[in-house]
C-alpha positions in Angstrom: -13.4 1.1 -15.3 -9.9 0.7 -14.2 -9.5 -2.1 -11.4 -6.5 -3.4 -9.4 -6.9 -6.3 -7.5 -4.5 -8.0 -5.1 -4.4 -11.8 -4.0 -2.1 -13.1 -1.3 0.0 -16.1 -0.4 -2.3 -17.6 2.1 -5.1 -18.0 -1.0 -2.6 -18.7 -3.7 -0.8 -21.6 -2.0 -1.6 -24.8 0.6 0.3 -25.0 3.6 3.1 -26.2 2.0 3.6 -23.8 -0.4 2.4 -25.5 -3.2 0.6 -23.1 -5.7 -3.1 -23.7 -5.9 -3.5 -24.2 -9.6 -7.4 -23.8 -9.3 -7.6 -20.9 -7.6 -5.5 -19.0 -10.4 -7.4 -20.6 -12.9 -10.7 -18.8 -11.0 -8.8 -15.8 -10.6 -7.7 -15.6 -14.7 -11.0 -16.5 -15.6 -12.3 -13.3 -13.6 -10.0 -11.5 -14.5 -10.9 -12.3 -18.4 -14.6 -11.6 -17.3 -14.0 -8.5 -16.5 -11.7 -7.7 -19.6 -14.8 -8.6 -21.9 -17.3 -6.3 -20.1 -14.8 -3.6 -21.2 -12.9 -3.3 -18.1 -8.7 -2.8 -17.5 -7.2 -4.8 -14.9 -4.0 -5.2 -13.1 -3.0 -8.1 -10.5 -1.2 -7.6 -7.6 0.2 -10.9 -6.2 2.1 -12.5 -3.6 3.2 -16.3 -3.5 7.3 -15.9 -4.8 8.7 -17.2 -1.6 6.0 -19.3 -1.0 6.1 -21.3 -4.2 10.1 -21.0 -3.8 9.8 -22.8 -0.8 7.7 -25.8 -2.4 10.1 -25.8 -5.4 13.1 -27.0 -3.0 11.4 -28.8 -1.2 12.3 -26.8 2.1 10.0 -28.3 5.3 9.9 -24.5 6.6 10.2 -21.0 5.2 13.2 -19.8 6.2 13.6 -15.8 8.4 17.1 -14.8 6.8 16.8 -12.0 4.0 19.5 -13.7 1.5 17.9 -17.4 1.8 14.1 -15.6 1.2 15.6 -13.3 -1.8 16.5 -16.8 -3.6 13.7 -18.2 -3.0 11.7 -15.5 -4.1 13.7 -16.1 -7.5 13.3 -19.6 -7.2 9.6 -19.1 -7.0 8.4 -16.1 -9.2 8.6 -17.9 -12.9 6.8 -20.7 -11.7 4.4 -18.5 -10.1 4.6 -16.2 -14.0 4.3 -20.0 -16.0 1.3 -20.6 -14.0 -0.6 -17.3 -15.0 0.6 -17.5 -18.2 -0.9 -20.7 -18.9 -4.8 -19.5 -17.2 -4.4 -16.7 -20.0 -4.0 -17.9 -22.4 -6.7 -19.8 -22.2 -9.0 -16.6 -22.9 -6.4 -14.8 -25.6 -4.7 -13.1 -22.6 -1.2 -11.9 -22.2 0.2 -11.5 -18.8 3.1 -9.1 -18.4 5.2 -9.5 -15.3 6.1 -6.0 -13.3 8.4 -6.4 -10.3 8.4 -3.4 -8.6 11.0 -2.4 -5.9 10.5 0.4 -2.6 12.8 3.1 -5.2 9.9 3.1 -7.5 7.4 4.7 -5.2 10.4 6.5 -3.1 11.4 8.0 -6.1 9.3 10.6 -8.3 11.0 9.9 -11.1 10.2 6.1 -10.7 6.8 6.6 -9.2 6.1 8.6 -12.9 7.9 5.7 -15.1 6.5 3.1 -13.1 3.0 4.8 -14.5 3.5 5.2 -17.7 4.9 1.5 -17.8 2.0 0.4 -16.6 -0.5 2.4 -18.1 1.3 1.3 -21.6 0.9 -2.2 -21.2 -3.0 -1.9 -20.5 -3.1 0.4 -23.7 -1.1 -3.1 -25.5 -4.4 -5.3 -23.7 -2.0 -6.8 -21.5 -2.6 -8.1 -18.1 0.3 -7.1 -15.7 0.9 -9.0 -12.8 2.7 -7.0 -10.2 5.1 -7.9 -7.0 7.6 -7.1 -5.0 10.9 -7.4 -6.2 11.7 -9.6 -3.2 15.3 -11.2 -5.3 16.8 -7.3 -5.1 15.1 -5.8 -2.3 18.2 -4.5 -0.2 16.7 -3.1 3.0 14.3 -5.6 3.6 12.6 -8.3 2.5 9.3 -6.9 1.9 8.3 -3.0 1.1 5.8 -3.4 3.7 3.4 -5.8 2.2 1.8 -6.2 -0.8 -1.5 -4.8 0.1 0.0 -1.2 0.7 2.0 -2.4 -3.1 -1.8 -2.9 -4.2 -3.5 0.8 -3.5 -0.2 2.8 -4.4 -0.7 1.0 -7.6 -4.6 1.9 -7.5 -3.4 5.5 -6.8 -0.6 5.5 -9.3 -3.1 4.1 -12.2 -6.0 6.6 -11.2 -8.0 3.3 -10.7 -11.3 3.5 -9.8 -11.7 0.2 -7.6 -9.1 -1.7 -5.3 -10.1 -5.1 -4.4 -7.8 -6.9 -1.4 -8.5 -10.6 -1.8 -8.2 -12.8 1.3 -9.1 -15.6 3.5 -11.0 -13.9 5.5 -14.5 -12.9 4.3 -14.2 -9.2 5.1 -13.0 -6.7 8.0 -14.8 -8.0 11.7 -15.4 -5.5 14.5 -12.7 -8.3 15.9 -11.0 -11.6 15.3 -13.7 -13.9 14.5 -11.4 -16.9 15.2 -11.4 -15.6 18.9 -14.3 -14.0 19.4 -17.9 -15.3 18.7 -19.0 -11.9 19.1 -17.5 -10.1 15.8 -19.4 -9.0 13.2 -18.6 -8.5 9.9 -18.5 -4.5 8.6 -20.0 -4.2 5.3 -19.6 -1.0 4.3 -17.0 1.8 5.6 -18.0 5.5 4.8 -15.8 7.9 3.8 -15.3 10.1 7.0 -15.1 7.2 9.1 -11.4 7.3 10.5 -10.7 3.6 9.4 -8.7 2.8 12.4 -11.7 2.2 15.3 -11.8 -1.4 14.7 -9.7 -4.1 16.2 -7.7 -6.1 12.9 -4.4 -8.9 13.4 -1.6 -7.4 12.6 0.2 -10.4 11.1 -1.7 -12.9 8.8 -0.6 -16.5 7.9 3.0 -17.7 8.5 2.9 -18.3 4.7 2.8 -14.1 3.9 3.2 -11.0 5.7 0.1 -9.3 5.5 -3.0 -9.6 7.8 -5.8 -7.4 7.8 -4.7 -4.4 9.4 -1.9 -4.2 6.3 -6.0 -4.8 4.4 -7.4 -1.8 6.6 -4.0 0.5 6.0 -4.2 -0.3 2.2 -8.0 0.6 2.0 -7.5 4.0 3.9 -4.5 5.0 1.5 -7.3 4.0 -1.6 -10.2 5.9 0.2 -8.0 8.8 0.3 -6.8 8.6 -3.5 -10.5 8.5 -4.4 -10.6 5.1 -5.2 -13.6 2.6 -3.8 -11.8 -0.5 -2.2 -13.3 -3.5 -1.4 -11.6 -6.7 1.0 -13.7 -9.8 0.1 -12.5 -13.4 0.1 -10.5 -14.9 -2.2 -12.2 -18.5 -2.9 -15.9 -16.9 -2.7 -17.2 -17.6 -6.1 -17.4 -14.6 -8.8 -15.9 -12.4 -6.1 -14.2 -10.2 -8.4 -17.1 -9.2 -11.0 -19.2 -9.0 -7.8 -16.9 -6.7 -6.2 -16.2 -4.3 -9.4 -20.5 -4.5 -9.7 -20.9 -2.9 -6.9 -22.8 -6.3 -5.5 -22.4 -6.2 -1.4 -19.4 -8.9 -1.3 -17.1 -8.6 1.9 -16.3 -5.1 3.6 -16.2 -1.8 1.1 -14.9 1.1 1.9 -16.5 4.4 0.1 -13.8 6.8 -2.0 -12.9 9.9 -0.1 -14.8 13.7 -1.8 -11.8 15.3 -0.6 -9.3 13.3 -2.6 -5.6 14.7 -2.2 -3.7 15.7 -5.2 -1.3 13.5 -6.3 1.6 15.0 -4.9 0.4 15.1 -1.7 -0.3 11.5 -1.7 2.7 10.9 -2.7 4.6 12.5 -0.1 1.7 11.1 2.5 1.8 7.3 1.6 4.7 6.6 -1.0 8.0 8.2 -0.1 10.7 7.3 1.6 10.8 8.6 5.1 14.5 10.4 5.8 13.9 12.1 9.8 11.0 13.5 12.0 10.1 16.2 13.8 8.2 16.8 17.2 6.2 19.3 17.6 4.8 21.3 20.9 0.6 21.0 21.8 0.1 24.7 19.7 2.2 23.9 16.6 0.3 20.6 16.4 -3.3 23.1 17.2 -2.0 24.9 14.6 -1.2 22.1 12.1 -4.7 20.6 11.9 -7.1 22.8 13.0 -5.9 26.2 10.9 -3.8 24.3 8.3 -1.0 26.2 8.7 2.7 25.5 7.7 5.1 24.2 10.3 7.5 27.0 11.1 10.7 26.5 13.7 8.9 27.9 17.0 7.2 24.6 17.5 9.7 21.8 17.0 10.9 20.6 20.5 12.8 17.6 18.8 14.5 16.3 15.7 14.8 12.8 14.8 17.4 11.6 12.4 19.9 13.8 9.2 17.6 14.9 6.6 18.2 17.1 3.9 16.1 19.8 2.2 13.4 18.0 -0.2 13.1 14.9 2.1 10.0 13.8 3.6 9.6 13.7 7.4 7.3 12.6 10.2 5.7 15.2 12.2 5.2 13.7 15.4 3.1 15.6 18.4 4.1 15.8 22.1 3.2 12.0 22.8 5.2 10.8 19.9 2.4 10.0 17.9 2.7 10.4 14.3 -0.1 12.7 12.6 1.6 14.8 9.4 4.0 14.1 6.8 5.7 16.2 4.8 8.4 17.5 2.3 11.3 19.2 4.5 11.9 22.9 3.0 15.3 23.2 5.1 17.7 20.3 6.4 17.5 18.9 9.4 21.2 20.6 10.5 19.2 23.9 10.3 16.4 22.6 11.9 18.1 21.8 15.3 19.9 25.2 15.4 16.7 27.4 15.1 14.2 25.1 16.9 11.8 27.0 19.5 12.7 30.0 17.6 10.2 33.1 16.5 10.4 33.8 12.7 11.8 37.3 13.5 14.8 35.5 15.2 15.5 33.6 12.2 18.5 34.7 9.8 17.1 36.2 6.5 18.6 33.3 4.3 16.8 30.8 6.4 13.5 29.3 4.9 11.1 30.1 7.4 9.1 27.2 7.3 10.5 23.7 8.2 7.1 22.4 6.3 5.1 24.6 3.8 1.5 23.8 4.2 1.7 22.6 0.5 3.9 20.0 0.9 2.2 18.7 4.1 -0.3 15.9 4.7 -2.5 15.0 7.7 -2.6 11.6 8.6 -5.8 9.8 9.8 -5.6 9.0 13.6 
């Protein structure tokens, strides 16, 4: 079994930063559990900026991009030395991949960043994977590391994602303000994911939270792969989650897994423009699976080019497609609300072919 689990800031470090030596310790020695019953396993995890910030001794952690890309630098070997040191206490080599928002953007990258890893697992190494947070150029973070986590699950055809927090699983709300919530143990497949309440924001120490938990687990469900959100410091919590033991919130892999490519264009590229789409195109879209041809975009959002992926956004503005633009969006805007016949003969007739479209959950 191929497994990818993810740990975040708030469980790796105290409130000052500090790595928690123990809990990578726990974590390694897991992790080394799992490898002897035959298993391959990669580790997604935050902490960088966090350790950075203990290393200098800084009383805050600071909002500017620049001063959190050094202290991500600052902050990543000693966060490496640490997991270098747990594994080798079983034998273990831990291989450090950084990992940047072009290597999932890209297809080129998204394939190489594959093979990379898939190499090292062949070589019985453990990679440990995060953000490239010292060279990220738009922004600070790709989104969180969670989402990072289940592309990875996706990219490696893994067949469990664990999200490790400090939260024992997903609630039916906060439990920190309400008595009432409940904790979900188990998720099925067809359930939309979305109709329960999660924080958006987590710990002032990351930039996660369980609704990034909740979006990461719907993007694994629909690669096929079983994901689990359990907390970090319970004891055994990996090897109970990869078991199959009831630990935290699980959330069952998808029978109707897309292809690859899809997925790809769905969850991991780069989003270029949208489009906006009248109440029949949108009909259309989801209940008939058709492609998206000029007659029902209203609106065009942004300059895309033919190849990019796009938004497909419905009369309210709510997003509920993606796909992989088959003209530019120059063309777009001049034959909007326009019947196929009208269209000039070198003119793609689809904006979106229905094979390089995805339907989002809502």
């Amino acid at each position: 079994m191929r497994v990818v689990a993810k740990v975040g800031t708030s469980s790796l470090t105290d409130a000052s930063g500090v790595i928690q030596v123990h809990v990578i310790a726990s974590l390694c020695d897991q992790l080394a559990g799992l490898r002897k019953q035959g298993h391959e396993v990669i580790l997604v995890s935050s902490g960088a900026i966090a350790a950075g910030v203990a290393a200098l001794s800084l009383e805050a952690r600071p909002t500017d991009v620049l001063s959190l890309q050094a202290l991500a630098a600052a902050g990543q070997p000693r966060l490496m030395q640490e997991y270098n040191q747990q594994f080798a206490r079983h034998g273990l080599v831990a291989a450090q991949v950084l990992l940047v928002p072009h290597d999932f953007a890209n297809r080129h990258q998204y394939l190489h960043a594959r093979d990379t890893l898939v190499r090292l697992l062949e070589l019985g190494c453990v990679p440990i994977v995060n953000e490239n947070d010292t060279v990220a150029s738009d922004e600070i973070r790709y989104g969180d590391n969670d989402r990072i986590a289940a592309l990875v699950a996706h990219n490696v055809s893994a067949d469990v994602l664990v999200l490790l927090t400090d939260m024992p699983g997903l609630y039916t709300a906060d439990p920190r303000t309400n008595p009432d919530a409940t904790l979900i143990s188990n998720v099925a497949a067809d359930d939309p994911l979305l109709s329960v309440s999660a924080g958006s924001t987590g710990t002032n120490r990351g930039s996660g939270g369980m609704a990034s938990k909740l979006g990461a687990a719907r993007l694994a469900s629909w690669s096929g792969v079983r994901a689990v959100i359990a907390e970090a410091l319970r004891p055994n919590v990996l090897l109970d989650a990869v078991a199959g033991v009831a630990v935290g919130t699980t959330f069952e892999p998808s029978d109707r897994r897309l292809p690859a490519r899809k997925l790809w264009i769905g969850f991991a590229s780069q989003v270029d423009g949208s489009v906006t789409v009248d109440a029949g195109a949108a009909r259309a879209l989801v209940e008939r699976g058709t492609s998206l041809l000029p007659a029902g975009v209203i609106a065009v959002d942004g300059d895309f080019e033919e190849g990019s992926t796009i938004e497909v956004r419905d009369a309210e503005g709510i997003v509920f497609a993606r796909g992989m633009a088959a003209v530019s969006s120059a063309v777009v805007r001049v034959n909007a609300g326009r019947s196929t016949r009208d269209l000039a003969p070198q003119i793609a007739h689809e904006v979106i072919h229905r094979d390089d479209l995805v339907l989002l959950p809502r």
